[in-house]
C-alpha positions as MATLAB code, in Angstrom:
seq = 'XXXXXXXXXXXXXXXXXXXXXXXXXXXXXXXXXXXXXXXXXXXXXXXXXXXXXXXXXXXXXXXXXXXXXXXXXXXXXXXXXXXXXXXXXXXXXXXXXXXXXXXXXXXXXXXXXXXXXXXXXXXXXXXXXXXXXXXXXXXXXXXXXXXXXXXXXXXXXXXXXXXXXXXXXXXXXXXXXXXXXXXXXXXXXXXXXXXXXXXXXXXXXXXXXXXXXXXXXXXXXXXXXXXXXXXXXXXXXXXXXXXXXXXXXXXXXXXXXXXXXXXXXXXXXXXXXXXXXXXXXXXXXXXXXXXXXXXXXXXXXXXXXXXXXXXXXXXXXXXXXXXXXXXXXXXXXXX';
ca = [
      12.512    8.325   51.353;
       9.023    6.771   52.007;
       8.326    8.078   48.210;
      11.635    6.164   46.775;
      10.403    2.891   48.476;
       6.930    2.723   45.875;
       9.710    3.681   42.614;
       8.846    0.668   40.244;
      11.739   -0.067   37.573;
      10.176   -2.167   34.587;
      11.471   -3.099   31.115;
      10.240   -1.171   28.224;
       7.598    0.151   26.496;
       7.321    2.984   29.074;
       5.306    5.408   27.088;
       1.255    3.497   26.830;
      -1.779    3.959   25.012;
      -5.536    2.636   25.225;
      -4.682    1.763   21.273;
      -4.612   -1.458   20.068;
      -4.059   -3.527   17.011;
      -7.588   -3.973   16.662;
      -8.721   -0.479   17.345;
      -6.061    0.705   14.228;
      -6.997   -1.957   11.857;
     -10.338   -0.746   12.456;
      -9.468    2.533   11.744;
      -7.855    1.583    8.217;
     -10.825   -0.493    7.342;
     -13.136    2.437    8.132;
     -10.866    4.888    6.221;
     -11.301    2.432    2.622;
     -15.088    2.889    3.057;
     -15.210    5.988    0.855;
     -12.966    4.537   -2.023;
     -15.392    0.974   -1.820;
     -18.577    2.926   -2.260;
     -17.037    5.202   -4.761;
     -15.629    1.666   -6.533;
     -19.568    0.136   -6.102;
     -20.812    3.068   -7.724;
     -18.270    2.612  -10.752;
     -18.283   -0.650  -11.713;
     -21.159   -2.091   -9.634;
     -21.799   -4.682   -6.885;
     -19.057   -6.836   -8.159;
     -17.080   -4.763   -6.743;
     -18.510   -5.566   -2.903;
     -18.545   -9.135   -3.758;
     -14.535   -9.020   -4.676;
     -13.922   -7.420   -1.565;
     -15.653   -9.719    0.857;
     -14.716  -12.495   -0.988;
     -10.793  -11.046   -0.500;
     -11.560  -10.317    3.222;
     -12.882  -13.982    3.950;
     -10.265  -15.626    2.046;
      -7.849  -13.695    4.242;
      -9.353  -14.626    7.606;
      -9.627  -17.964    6.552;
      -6.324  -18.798    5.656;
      -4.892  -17.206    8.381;
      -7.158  -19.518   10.817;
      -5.989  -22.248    8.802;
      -2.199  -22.131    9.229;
      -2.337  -21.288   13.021;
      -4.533  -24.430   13.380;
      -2.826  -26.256   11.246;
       0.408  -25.405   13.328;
      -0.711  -25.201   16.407;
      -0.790  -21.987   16.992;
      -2.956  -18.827   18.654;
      -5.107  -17.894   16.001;
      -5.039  -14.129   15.394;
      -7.863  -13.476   13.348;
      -9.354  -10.898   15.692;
      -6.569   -8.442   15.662;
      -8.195   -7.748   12.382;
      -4.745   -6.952   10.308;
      -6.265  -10.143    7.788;
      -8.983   -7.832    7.394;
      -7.054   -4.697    5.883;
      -5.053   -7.258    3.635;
      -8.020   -8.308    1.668;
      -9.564   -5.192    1.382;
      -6.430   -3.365    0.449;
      -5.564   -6.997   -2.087;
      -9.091   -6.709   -4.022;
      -8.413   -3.099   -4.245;
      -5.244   -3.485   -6.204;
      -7.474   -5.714   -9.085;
      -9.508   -5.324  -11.799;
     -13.191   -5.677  -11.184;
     -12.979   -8.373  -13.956;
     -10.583  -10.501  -12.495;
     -12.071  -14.122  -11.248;
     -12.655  -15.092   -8.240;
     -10.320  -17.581   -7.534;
      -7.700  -15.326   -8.797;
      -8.348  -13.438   -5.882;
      -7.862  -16.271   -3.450;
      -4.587  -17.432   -4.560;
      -3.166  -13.772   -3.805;
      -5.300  -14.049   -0.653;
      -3.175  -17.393    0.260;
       0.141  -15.597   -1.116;
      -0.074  -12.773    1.023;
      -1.059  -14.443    4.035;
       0.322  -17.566    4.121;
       3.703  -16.367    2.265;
       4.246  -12.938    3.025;
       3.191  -12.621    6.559;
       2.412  -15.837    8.480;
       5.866  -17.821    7.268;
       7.440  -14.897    8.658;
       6.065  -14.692   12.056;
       2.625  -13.025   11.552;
       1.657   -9.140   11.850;
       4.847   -7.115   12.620;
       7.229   -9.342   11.406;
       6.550   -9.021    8.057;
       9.165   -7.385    5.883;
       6.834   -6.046    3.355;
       3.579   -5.310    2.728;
       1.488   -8.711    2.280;
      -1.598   -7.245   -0.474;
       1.436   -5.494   -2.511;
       3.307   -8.592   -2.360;
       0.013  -10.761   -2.961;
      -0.475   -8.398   -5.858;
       2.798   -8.745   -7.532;
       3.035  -12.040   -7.289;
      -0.690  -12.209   -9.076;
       1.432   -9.716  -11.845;
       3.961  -12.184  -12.106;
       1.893  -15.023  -12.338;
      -1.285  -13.998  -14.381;
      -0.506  -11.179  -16.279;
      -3.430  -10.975  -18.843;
      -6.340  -11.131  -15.841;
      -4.649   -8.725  -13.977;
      -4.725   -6.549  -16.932;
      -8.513   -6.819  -18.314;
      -9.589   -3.022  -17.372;
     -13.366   -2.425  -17.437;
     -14.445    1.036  -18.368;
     -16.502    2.871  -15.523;
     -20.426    2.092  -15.254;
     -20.138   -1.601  -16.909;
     -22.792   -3.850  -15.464;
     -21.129   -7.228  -14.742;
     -21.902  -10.260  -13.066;
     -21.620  -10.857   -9.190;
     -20.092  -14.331   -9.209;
     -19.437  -15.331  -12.809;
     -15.988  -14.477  -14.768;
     -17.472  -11.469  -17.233;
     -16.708  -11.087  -20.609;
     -15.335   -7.510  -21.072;
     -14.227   -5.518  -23.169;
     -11.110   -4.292  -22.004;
     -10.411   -0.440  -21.879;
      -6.759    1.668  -21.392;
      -6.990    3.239  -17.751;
      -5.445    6.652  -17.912;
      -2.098    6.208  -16.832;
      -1.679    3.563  -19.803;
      -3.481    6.208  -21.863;
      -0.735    8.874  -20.913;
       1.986    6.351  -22.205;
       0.654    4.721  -25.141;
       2.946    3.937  -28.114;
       5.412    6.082  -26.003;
       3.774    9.614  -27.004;
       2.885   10.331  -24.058;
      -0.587   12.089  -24.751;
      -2.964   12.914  -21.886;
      -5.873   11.002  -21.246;
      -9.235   11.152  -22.786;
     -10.808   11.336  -18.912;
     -10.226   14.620  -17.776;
      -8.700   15.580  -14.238;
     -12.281   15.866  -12.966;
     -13.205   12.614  -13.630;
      -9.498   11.045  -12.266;
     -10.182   12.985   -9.017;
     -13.879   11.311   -8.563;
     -12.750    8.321   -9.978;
     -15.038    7.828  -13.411;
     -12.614    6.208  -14.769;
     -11.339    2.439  -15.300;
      -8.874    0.567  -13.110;
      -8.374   -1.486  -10.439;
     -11.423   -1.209   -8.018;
     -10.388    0.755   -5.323;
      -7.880    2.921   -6.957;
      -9.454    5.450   -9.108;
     -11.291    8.023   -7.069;
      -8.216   10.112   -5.687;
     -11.019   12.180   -3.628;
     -12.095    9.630   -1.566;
      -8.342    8.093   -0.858;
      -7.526   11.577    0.561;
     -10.672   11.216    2.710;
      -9.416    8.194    4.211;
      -6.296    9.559    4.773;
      -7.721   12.692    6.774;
      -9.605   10.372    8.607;
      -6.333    8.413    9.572;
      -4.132   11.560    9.996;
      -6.966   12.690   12.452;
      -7.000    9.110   14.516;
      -3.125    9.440   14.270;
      -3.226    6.237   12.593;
      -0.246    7.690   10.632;
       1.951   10.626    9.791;
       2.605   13.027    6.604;
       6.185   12.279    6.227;
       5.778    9.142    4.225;
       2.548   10.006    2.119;
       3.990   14.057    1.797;
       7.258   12.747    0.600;
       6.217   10.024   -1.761;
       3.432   11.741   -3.291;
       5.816   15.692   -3.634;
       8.974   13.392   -5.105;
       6.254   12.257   -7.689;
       5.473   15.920   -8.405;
       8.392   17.367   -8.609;
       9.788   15.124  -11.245;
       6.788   14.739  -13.132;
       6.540   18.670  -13.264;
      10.079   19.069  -13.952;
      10.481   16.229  -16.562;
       7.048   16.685  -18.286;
       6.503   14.497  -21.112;
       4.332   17.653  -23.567;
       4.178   21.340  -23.229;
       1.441   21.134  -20.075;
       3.679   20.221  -17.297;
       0.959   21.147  -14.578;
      -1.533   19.019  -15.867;
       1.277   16.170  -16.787;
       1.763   16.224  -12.969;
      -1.621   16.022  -11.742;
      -2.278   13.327  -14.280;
       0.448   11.066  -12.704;
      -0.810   12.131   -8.764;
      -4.584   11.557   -9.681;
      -4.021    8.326  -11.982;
      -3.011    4.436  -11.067;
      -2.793    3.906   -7.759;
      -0.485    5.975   -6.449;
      -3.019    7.673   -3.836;
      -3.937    4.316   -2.639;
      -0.310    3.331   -2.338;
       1.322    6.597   -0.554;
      -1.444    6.622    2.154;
      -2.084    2.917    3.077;
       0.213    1.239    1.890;
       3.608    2.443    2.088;
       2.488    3.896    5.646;
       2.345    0.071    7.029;
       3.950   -0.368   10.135;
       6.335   -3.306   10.037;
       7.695   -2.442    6.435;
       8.335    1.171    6.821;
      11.184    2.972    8.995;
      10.220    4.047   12.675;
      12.212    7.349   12.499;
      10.805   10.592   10.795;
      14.515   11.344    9.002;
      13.841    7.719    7.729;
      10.292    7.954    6.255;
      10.789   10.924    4.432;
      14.303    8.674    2.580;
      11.741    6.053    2.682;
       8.843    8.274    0.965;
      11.386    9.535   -1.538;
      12.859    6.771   -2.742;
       9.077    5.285   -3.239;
       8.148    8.213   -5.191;
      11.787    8.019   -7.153;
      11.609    4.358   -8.044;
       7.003    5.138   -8.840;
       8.337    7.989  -11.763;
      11.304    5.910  -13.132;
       9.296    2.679  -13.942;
       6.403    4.652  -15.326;
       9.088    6.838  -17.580;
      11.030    3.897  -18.572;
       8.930    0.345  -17.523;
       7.377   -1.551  -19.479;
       4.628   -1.823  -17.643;
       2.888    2.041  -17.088;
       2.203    1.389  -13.108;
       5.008    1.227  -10.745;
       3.728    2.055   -7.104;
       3.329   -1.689   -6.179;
       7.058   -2.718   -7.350;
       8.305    0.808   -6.097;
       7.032    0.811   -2.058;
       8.502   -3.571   -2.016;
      11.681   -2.127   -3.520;
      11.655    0.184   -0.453;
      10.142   -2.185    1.919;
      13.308   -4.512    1.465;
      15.826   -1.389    2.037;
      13.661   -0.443    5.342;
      16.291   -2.233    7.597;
      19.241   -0.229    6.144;
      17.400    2.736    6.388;
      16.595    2.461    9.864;
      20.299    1.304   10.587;
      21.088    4.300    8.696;
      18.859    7.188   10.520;
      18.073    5.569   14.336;
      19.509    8.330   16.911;
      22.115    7.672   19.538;
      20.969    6.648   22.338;
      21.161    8.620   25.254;
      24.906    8.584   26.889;
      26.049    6.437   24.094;
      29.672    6.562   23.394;
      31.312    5.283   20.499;
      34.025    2.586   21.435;
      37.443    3.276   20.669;
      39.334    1.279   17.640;
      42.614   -0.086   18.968;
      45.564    0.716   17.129;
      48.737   -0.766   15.412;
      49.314   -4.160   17.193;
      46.867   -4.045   19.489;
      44.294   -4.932   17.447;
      42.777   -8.175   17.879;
];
């Protein structure tokens, strides 16, 4: 009895860990290192100078709005961090500046702070920040460079623009494979947005966060095998194999099955639900790269599924322990 007397009954979470928001963020920042020195290496210090610019425009607007209301300021949590890197990686190395701070203040301001900061978010803020810079500015967020193009730190260059591979592999709808050969796709030596062409080096950041247990396979196995299975089953040639490894290795489909659709607050909790979740990313990814107008379809494909996260969830959360269903009254009864 003396035993039952030091019992302590407390709310939830009972399950702890020395982990923290800071700790993971970390993590994911540590993870993109490979893909920004393989993007530096590509296209050249521009590419560093997009980045930080991304990751200070972050931090700062996220200090602004919680001084401006009032507010803790949660800068150190680091989450503003990941944004911007994971926003300048979904541009072209080309794009200006400033372009980059208006999806900076989109993404924060919009997309996560208006809704109640990390967490709370219903989708993923640098996707959203991208699309939104899609919507809005169409031609800059098109002007490819081709790989090993010295450009300027701080000026807007004048390029001249190259197909990347996955717009290659769709031209005039013929659907020939690239000139850049699965070699180069894997180590990135081709163009693109920055930190989106070397598959090899996205897969290194995602061992990294598989081993930190940052996240899971179900979401990045389910996305990225949906992808090849209907790419490989619906080939558009006679080299289905290589059709499929095109589409995996091309665009940014690596960057977008490991970090991105893996976010926390936008993605389902349950394992039955990520893998529904992971499918329908890599469904919606083939579909609007078959039949879009636009060759690229990871970004629209993982908000699609971002917004159907709550249904999902609804859909595959287990009963809770010594749940039972409530019985329907019948006939009259009814109220």
């Amino acid at each position: 009895m003396s035993d039952l007397t030091k019992l302590k009954v407390s709310s939830s979470p009972h399950i702890r860990t020395s982990d923290s928001t800071r700790q993971i963020m970390l993590d994911v920042v540590i993870a993109l290192m490979p893909s920004l020195a393989i993007s530096i290496f590509v296209f050249g210090l521009r590419s560093l100078t997009m980045v930080l610019t991304s990751v200070c425009g972050c931090a700062f607007f996220e200090w602004l709005y919680c001084r401006t209301l009032r507010k803790p300021v949660t800068v150190s949590d680091c989450s503003c961090i990941v944004t911007g890197v994971l926003l300048a990686f979904c541009m072209p190395v080309a794009a200006p500046l400033w372009l980059v701070l208006i999806g900076d203040a989109f993404a924060i301001i919009v997309v996560k702070m208006l809704y109640g900061g990390l967490g709370k978010n219903f989708m993923n803020p640098a996707l959203a920040g991208r699309a939104f810079l899609m919507a809005s500015f169409p031609v800059m967020m098109t002007l490819w460079t081709k790989a090993r193009t010295a450009l300027p730190l701080f000026v807007t260059p004048d390029v001249v623009t190259a197909a990347t591979p996955l717009s290659a592999l769709t031209e005039s709808g013929n659907f020939h494979l690239p000139d850049a050969t699965l070699l180069d796709l894997a180590l990135g030596m081709t163009g693109g947005c920055l930190g989106e062409t070397s598959a090899l080096a996205l897969i290194a950041g995602g061992l990294y966060l598989l081993y930190r247990r940052v996240i899971t396979l179900h979401i990045p196995l389910s996305y990225l095998g949906t992808v090849a299975a209907l790419t490989f089953l619906f080939p558009h040639g006679n080299a289905p194999a290589s059709f499929m490894l095109t589409h995996l290795l091309s665009g940014g489909l690596m960057l977008g099955a490991i970090f991105m659709a893996t976010d926390y607050s936008s993605s389902p909790v349950t394992k039955k639900g990520q893998i529904i979740y992971g499918v329908g990313c890599g469904a919606i990814t083939v579909f609007i790269r078959y039949f879009g107008s636009y060759s690229e379809g990871v970004s629209y494909a993982i908000l699609i599924m971002n917004a159907c996260t709550f249904l999902i969830e609804k859909v595959t959360m287990p009963t809770k322990f010594g749940y039972v269903k409530p019985v329907k009254a019948k006939g009259g009864d009814e109220k």
